[in-house]
C-alpha positions as CSV (number, residue, x, y, z in Angstrom):
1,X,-12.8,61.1,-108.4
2,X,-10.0,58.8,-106.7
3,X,-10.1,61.4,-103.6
4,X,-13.8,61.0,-104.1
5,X,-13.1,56.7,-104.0
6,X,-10.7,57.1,-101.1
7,X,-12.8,59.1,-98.4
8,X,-15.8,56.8,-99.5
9,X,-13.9,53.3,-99.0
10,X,-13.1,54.9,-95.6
11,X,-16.4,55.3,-94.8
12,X,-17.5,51.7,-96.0
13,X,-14.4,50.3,-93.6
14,X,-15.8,52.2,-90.9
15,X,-19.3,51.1,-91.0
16,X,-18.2,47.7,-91.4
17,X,-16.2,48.1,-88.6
18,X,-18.9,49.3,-86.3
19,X,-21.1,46.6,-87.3
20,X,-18.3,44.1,-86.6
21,X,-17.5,45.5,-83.4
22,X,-21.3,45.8,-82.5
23,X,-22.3,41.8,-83.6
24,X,-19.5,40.5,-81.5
25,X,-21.1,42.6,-78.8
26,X,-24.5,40.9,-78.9
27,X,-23.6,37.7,-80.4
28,X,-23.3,35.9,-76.9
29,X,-26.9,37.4,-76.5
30,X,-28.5,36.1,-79.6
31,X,-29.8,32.5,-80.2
32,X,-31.5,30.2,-82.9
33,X,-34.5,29.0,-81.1
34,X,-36.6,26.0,-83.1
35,X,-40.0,26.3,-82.6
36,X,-42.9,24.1,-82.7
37,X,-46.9,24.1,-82.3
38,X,-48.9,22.0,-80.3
39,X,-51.2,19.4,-81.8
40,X,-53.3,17.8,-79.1
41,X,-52.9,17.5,-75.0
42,X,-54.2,14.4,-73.1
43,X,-53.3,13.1,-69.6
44,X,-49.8,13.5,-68.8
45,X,-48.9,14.0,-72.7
46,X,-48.9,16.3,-75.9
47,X,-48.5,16.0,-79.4
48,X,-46.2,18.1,-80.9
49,X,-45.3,19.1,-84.9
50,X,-42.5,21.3,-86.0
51,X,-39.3,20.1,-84.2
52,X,-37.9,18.5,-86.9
53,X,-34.7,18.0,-84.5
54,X,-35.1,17.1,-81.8
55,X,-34.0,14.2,-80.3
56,X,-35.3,11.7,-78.2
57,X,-35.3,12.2,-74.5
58,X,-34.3,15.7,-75.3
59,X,-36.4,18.6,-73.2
60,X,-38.9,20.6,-74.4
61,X,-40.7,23.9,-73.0
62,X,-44.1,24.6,-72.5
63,X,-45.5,27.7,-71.9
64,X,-45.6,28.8,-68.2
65,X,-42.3,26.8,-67.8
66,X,-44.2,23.7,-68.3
67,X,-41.5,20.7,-69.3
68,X,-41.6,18.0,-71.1
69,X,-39.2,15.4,-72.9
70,X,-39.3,13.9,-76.2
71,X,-40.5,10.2,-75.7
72,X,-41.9,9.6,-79.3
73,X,-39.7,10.9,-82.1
74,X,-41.8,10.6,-85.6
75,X,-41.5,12.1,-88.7
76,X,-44.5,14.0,-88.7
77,X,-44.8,14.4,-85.3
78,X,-43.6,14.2,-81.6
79,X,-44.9,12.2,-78.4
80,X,-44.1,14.7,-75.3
81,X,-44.2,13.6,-71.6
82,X,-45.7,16.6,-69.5
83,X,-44.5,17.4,-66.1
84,X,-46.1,19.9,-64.0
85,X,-49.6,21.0,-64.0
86,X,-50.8,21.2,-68.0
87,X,-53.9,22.2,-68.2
88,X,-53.5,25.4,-69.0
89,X,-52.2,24.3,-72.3
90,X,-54.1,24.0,-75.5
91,X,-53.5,23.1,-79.4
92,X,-52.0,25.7,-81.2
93,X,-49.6,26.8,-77.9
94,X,-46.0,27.1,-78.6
95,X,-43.3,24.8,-77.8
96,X,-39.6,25.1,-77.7
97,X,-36.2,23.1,-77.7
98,X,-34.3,23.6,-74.9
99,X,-31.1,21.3,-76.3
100,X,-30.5,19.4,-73.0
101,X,-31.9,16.2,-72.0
102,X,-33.2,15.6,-68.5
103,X,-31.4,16.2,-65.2
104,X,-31.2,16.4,-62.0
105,X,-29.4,18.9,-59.2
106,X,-27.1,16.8,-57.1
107,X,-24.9,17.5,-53.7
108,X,-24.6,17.2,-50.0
109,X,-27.2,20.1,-49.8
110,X,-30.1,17.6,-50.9
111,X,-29.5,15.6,-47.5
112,X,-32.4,15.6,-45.1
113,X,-34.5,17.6,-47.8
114,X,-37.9,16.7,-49.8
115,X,-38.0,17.2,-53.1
116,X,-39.6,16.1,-56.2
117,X,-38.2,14.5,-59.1
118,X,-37.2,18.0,-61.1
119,X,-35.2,18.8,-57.9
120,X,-37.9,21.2,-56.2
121,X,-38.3,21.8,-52.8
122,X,-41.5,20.2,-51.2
123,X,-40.4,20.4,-47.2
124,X,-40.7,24.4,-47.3
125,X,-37.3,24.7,-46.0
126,X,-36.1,27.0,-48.8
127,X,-34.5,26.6,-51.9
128,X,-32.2,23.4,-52.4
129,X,-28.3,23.6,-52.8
130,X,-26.7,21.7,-55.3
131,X,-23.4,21.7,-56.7
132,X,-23.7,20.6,-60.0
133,X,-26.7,18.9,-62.7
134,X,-26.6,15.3,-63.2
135,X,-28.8,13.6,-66.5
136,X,-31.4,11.2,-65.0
137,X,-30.7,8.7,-67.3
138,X,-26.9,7.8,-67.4
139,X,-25.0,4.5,-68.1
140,X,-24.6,1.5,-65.7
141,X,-20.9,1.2,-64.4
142,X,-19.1,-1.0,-67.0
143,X,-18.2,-5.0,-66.0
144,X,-14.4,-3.7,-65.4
145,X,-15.3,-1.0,-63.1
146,X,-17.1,-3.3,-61.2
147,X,-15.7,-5.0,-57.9
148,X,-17.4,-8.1,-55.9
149,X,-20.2,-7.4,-53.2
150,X,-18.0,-8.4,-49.3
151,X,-19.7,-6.2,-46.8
152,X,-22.9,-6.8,-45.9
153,X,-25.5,-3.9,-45.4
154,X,-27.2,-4.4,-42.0
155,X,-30.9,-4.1,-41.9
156,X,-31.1,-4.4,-38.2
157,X,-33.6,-7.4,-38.6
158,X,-33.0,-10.8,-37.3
159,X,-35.1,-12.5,-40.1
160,X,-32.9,-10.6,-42.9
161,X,-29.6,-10.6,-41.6
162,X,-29.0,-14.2,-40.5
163,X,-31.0,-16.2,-43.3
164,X,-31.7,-13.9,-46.6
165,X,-28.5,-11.1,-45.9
166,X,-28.0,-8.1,-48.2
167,X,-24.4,-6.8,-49.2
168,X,-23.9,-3.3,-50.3
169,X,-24.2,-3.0,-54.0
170,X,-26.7,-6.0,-54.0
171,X,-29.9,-5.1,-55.5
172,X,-32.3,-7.0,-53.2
173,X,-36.4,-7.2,-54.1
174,X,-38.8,-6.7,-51.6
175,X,-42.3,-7.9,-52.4
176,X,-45.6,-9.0,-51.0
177,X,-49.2,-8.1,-51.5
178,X,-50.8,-4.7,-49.8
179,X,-50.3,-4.0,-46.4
180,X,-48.0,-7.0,-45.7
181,X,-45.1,-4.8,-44.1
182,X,-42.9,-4.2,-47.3
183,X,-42.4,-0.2,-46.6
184,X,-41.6,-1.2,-43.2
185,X,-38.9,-3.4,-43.7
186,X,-37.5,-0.6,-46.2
187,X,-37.6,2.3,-43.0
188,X,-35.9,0.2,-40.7
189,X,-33.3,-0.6,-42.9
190,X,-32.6,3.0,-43.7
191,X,-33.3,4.0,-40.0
192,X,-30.6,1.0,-39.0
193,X,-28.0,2.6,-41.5
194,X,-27.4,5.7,-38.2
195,X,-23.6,5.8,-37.8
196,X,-22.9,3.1,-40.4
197,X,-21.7,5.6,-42.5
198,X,-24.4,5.0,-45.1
199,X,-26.5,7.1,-46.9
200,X,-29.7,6.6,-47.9
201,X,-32.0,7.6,-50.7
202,X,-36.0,6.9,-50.1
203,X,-38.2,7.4,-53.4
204,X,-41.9,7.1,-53.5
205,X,-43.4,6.5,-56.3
206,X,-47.1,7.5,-56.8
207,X,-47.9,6.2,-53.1
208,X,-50.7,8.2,-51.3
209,X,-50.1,11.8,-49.2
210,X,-50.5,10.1,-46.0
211,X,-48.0,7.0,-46.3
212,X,-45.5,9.3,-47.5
213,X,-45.9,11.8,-44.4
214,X,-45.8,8.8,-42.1
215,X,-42.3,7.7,-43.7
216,X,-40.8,11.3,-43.6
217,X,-42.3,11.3,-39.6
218,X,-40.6,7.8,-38.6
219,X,-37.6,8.9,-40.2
220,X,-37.3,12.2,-39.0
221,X,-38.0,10.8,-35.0
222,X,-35.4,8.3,-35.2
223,X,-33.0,10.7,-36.5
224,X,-32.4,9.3,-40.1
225,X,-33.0,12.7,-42.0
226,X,-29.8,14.0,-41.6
227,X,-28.5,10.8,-44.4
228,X,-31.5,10.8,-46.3
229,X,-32.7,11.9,-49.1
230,X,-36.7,11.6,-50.0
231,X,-37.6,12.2,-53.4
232,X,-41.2,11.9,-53.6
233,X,-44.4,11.8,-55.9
234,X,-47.7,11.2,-55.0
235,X,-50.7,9.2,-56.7
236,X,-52.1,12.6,-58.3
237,X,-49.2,14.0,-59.8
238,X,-48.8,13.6,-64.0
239,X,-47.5,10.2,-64.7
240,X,-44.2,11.8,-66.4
241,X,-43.2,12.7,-63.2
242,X,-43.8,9.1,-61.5
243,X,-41.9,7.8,-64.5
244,X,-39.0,9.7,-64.0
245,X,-38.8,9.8,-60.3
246,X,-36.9,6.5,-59.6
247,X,-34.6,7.6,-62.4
248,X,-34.1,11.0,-60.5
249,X,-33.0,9.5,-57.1
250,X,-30.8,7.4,-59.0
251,X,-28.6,10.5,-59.9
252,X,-29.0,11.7,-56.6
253,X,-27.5,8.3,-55.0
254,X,-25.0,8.0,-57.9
255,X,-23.2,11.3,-56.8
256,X,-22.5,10.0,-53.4
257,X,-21.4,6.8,-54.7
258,X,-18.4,8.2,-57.3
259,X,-17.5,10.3,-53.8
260,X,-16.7,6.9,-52.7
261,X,-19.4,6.6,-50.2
262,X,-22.2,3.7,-49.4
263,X,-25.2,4.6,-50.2
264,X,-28.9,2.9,-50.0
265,X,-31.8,3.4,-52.2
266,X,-35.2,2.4,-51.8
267,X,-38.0,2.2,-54.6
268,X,-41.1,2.5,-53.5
269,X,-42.7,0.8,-55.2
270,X,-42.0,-0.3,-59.0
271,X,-45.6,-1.7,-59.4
272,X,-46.7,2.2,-59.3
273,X,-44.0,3.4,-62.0
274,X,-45.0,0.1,-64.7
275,X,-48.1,1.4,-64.3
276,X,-47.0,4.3,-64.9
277,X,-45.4,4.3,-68.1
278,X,-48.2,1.6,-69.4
279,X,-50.0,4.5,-69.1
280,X,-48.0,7.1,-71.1
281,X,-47.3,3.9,-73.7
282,X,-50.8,3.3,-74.0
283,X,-51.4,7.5,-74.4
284,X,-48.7,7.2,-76.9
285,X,-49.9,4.4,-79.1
286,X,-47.2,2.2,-78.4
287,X,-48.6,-1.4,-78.8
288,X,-49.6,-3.4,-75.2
289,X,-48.1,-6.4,-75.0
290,X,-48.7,-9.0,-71.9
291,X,-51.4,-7.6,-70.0
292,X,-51.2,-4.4,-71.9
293,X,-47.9,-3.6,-70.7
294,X,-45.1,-2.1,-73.9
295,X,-42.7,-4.7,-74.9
296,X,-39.8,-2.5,-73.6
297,X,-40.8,-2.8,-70.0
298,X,-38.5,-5.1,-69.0
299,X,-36.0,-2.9,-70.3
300,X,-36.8,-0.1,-68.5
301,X,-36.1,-1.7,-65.2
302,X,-33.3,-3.2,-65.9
303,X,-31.4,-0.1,-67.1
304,X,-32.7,1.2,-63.9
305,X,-31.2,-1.1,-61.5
306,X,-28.1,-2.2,-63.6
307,X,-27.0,1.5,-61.9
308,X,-26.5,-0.5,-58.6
309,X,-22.8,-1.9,-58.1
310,X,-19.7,-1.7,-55.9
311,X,-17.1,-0.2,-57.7
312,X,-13.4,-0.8,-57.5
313,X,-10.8,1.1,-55.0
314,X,-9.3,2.9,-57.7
315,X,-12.7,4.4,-58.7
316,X,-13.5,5.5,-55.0
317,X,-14.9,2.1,-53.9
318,X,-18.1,3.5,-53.6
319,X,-21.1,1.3,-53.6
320,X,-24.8,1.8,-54.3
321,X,-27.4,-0.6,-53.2
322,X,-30.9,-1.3,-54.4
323,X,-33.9,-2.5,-52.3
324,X,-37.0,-2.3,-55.2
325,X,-40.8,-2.7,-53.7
326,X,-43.1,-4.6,-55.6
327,X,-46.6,-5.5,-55.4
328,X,-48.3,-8.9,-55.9
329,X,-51.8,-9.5,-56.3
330,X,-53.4,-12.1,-54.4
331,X,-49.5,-14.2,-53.6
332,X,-49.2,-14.2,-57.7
333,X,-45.3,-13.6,-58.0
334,X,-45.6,-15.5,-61.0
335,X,-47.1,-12.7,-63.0
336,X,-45.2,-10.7,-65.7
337,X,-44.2,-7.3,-63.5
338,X,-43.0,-9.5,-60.7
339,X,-41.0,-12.1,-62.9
340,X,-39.5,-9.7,-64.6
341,X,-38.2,-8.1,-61.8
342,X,-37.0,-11.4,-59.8
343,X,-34.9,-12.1,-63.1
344,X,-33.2,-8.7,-62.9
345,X,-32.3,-8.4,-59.3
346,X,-29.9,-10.5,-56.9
347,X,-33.0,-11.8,-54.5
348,X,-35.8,-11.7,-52.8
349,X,-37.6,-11.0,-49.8
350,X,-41.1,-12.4,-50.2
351,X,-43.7,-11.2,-47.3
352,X,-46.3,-13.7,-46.8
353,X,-50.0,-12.6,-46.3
354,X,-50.4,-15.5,-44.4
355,X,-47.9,-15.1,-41.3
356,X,-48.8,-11.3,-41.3
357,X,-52.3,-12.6,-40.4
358,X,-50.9,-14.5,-37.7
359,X,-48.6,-11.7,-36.5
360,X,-45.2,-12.6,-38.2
361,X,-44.1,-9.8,-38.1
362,X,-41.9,-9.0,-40.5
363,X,-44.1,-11.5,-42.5
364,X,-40.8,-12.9,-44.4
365,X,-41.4,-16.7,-45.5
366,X,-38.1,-17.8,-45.3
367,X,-38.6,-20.3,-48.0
368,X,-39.6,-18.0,-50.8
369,X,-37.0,-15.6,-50.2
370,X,-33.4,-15.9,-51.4
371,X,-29.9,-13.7,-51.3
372,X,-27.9,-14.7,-54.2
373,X,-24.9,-12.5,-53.4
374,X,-25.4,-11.2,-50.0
375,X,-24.2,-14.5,-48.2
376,X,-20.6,-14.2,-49.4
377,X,-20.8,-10.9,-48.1
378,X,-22.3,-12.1,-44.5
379,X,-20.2,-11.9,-41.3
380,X,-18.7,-15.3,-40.0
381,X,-20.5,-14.7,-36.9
382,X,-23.9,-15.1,-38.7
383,X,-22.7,-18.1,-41.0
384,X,-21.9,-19.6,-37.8
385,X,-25.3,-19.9,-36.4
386,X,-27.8,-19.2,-39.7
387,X,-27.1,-22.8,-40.8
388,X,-28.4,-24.8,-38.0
389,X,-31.1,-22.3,-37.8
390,X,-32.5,-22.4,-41.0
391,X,-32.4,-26.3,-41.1
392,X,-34.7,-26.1,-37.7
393,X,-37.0,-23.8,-39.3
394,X,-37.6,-25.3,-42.6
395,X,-38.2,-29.0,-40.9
396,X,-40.6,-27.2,-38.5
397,X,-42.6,-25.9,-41.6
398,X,-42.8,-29.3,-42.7
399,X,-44.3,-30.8,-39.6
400,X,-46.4,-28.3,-38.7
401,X,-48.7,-29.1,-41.6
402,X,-48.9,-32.9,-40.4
403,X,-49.3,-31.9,-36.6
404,X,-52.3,-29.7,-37.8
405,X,-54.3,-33.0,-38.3
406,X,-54.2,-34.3,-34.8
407,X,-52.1,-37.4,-35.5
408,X,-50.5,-38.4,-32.6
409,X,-46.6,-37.7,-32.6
410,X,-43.5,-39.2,-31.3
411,X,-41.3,-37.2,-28.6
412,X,-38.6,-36.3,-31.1
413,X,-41.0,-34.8,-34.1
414,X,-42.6,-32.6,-30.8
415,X,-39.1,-31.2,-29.8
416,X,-38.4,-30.0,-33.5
417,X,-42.5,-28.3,-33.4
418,X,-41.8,-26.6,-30.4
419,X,-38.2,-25.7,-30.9
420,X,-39.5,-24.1,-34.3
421,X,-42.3,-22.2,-32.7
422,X,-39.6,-20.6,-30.7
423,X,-37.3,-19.8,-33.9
424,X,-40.5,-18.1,-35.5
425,X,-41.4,-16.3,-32.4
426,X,-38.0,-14.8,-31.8
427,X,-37.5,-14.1,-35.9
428,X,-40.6,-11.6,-34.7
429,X,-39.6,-7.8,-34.2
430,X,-41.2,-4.7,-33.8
431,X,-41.5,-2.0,-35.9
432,X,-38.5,0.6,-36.0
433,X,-36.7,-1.3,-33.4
434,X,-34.0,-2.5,-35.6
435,X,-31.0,-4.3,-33.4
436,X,-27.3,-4.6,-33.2
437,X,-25.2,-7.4,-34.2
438,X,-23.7,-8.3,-31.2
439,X,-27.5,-8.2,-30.0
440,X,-28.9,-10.5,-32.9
441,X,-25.8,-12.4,-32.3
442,X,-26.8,-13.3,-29.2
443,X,-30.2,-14.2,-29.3
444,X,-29.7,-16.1,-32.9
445,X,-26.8,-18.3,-30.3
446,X,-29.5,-18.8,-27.5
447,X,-32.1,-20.0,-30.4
448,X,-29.4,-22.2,-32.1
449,X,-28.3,-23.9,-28.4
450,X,-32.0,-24.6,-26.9
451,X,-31.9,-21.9,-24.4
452,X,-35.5,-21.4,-25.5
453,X,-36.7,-24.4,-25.3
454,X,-37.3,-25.0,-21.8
455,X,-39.0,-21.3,-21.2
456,X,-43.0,-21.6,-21.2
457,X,-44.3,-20.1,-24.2
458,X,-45.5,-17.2,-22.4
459,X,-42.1,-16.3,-20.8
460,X,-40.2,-16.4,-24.3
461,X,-40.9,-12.5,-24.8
462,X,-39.6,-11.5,-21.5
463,X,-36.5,-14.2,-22.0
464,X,-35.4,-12.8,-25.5
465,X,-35.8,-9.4,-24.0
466,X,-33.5,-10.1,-21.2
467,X,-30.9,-11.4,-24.0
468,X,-31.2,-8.3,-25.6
469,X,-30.5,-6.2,-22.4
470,X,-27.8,-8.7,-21.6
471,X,-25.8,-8.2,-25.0
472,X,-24.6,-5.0,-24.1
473,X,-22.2,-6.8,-21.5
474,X,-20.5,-8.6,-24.2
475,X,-17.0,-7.7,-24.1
476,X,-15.8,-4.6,-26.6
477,X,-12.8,-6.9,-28.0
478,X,-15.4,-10.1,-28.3
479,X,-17.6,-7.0,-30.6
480,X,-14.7,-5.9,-32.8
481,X,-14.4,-9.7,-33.9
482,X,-17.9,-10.2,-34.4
483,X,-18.0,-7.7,-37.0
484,X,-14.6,-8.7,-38.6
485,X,-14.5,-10.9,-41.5
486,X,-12.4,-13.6,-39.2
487,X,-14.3,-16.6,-37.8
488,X,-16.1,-16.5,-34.6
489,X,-13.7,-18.3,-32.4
490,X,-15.3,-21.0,-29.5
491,X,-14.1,-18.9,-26.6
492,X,-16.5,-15.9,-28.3
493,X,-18.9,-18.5,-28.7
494,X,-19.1,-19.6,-25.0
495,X,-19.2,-16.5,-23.7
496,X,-21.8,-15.0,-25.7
497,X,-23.3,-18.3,-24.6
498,X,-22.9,-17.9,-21.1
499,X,-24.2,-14.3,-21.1
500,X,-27.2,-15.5,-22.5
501,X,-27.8,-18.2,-20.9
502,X,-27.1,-16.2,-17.4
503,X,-29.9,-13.7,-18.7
504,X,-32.7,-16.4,-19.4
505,X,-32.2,-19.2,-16.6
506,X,-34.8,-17.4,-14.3
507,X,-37.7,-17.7,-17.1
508,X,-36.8,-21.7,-17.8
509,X,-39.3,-24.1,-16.3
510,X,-38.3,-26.6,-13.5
511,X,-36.7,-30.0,-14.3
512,X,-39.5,-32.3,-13.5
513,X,-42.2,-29.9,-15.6
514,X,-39.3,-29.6,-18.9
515,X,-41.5,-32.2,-20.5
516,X,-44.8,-30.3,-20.1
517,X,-46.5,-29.1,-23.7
518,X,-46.8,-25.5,-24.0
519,X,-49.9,-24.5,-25.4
């Protein structure tokens, strides 16, 4: 019997041992999956039971790789966001955990590269390399990390740069109704950033097929591809994926910021993600609030652009700055998308309906529009001569409205009308012709001395031009100190002067015809 014990406790240690051996050997290969059914599927979202935890934001799968994220968190149920095509899936379909919240693939492999806001390809140029997974959603730099906004970002327009400028980390809104030039102002800027040594993130949000292939054209002919990244959705894709796009490129830009590099994003446009996620509330039976929008939408933005910032040198120094498009509808910026929006960001850049009729262009009113950080970061050189200007301008607004009712008007008021005319005029630019500083420089100085005013109205085209060309003579040493920090000295000043005023006395009227009134 006790032989009979031993030989059979060997056996039993054996066994066991096999089994032992044999679960560690499969144990990396086995999982506890928590499974749940679907309940209902409507645009862009699906009810979900039997994920009891889950948590919120957390991603979910569909099947056919369908993904979605956990927006609603009940007890009885769960509120998913769809991305992807869904219609293939029906009540009663099985849907996993996958344990992970939402992210994104980041890396230097994303530049000059189309992609969506999951990270997929859309240029057909192959799959995308990334070096590591970022969540969408991650936490604004705190206060401490944080250092003050001193270089400006040049946009490569007059208007912008001398009287509303940005600095990098600024988060500067653009907005206007449609078609008033807002995406424009937003390429040039990115297409001025070409050996600056920023880069530049472009995300569209639920804009139309065509106005995105028009962006990715100008930007790929003026050579800005190779720094940008364009993360993209269009009007008919699900509303989950609008919603998390601007979230997305965040990621993306926040990568090359912690590397300690400049970087530039554009959203376009936040009217088209509110909408957005009013939609998904609304789906979701969250309760409208001011016209119909959730109560938490103010929130939402401003965890969104909290992200942008300049951190401190011992963090990298790395700065990330924010240039939001939003719409208005009929020149209402006081409505509640718009306010909300002005409150959260550092400025704005208001596009005026009006002067785009008259062709101002960029349409900028300069006395709706404001920089509340970007003017300590401005270049002396701009200070110097945005003052004066500015002053001009806004008394020029002021008298053009009286002068539109024929009274008759003293020699003085008609020097300030037709000096301002001039000012507007030159604040005009072309599209994707952004220019230098030395060049702005330059013509801002010929503005701010008069050099203008005694071309003929018709001639002031031809006489900015030449100012432009003649720029480029500007001494390299008289360069380097415009784009110091250091003041422009009066020697720089009077021979910037003298260049342009060399360049335009062959457009200037005659002595005895200086008091002619142009048309």
């Amino acid at each position: 019997m006790k032989m009979a014990a031993e030989i059979l406790e060997n056996l039993f240690d054996s066994t066991f041992a096999e089994i032992r051996q044999a679960r560690e050997i499969f144990a990396p290969q086995l999982q506890l999956l928590e499974t749940g059914t679907i309940i209902s599927v409507a645009t862009g979202i699906a009810k979900v039971s039997g994920l009891p935890g889950v948590g919120s934001d957390e991603l979910v799968m569909f099947p056919g790789g369908v993904l979605g994220v956990a927006f609603n968190v009940d007890a009885n149920e769960i509120g998913v966001v769809l991305f992807g095509d869904y219609s293939h899936l029906h009540a009663g379909d099985e849907v996993q955990r996958t344990g992970r919240v939402m992210d994104v693939g980041v890396g230097k492999g994303l530049l000059g590269r189309v992609i969506d806001p999951l990270g997929r390809p859309l240029d057909g140029n192959g799959p995308v390399a990334v070096s590591r997974r970022l969540p969408i959603e991650r936490p604004a730099a705190a206060i401490m990390d944080r250092a003050p906004v001193t270089e400006p970002l040049q946009t490569g327009l007059k208007v912008i740069d001398a009287l509303i400028p940005v600095g990098r980390g600024q988060r500067e809104l653009i907005l206007g109704d449609r078609q008033t030039g807002k995406t424009t102002i937003a390429i040039d800027t990115i297409i001025n950033q070409r050996d600056k040594d920023v880069l530049c993130v472009y995300c569209s949000i639920g804009q139309r097929g065509s106005a995105i292939a028009k962006a990715l054209a100008t930007l790929q002919q003026k050579g800005a591809m190779e720094y940008t990244v364009l993360v993209v959705t269009e009007g008919n894709d699900p509303p989950g994926l609008s919603y998390i796009a601007p979230y997305a490129a965040t990621s993306i830009a926040e990568f090359f910021m912690e590397a300690g590099r400049d970087v530039l994003i554009v959203y376009d446009d936040l009217t088209h993600h509110a909408r957005a996620y009013r939609e998904l509330s609304l789906l979701l039976r969250r309760p409208p609030g001011r016209e119909a929008f959730p109560g938490d939408i103010f929130y939402i933005h401003s965890r969104l652009l909290e992200r942008a910032t300049h951190l401190r040198q011992e963090l990298g120094g790395g700065s990330l700055t924010a240039l939001p498009i939003i719409e208005t509808e009929a020149q209402n910026i006081s409505a509640y998308i718009p306010t909300n929006l002005i409150s959260i960001t550092d400025g704005q850049i208001y596009l005026s309906p009006a002067l785009f009729e008259l062709g101002v262009l960029p349409a900028v009113d300069v006395g709706k529009s404001v920089s509340r950080v970007g003017g300590k970061a401005q270049r002396a050189a701009y200070r110097a001569v945005a003052g004066d200007l500015k002053l001009a301008y806004a008394q020029f607004e002021e008298l053009e409205t009286f002068s539109r009712f024929g009274a008759r008007l003293d020699e003085a008021t008609r020097s300030i009308i037709e000096h301002g005319k001039r000012i507007r005029f030159c604040l005009k630019q072309p599209e994707s012709e952004p220019l230098s500083m030395p060049t702005q420089i330059a013509v801002l100085l010929a503005l701010t001395a008069g050099l203008f005013d005694s071309v003929p109205f018709d001639k002031i085209k031809d006489a900015e031009h030449a100012v432009q060309e003649a720029a480029a003579n500007i001494p390299a040493e008289v360069r380097a100190r415009l784009d110091s920090a250091g003041k422009m000295s009066n020697e720089d000043r009077e021979s910037i002067l003298f260049i342009a005023r060399e360049s335009c006395v062959r457009f200037q009227r005659a002595a005895g015809s200086a008091s002619k009134r142009d048309d």
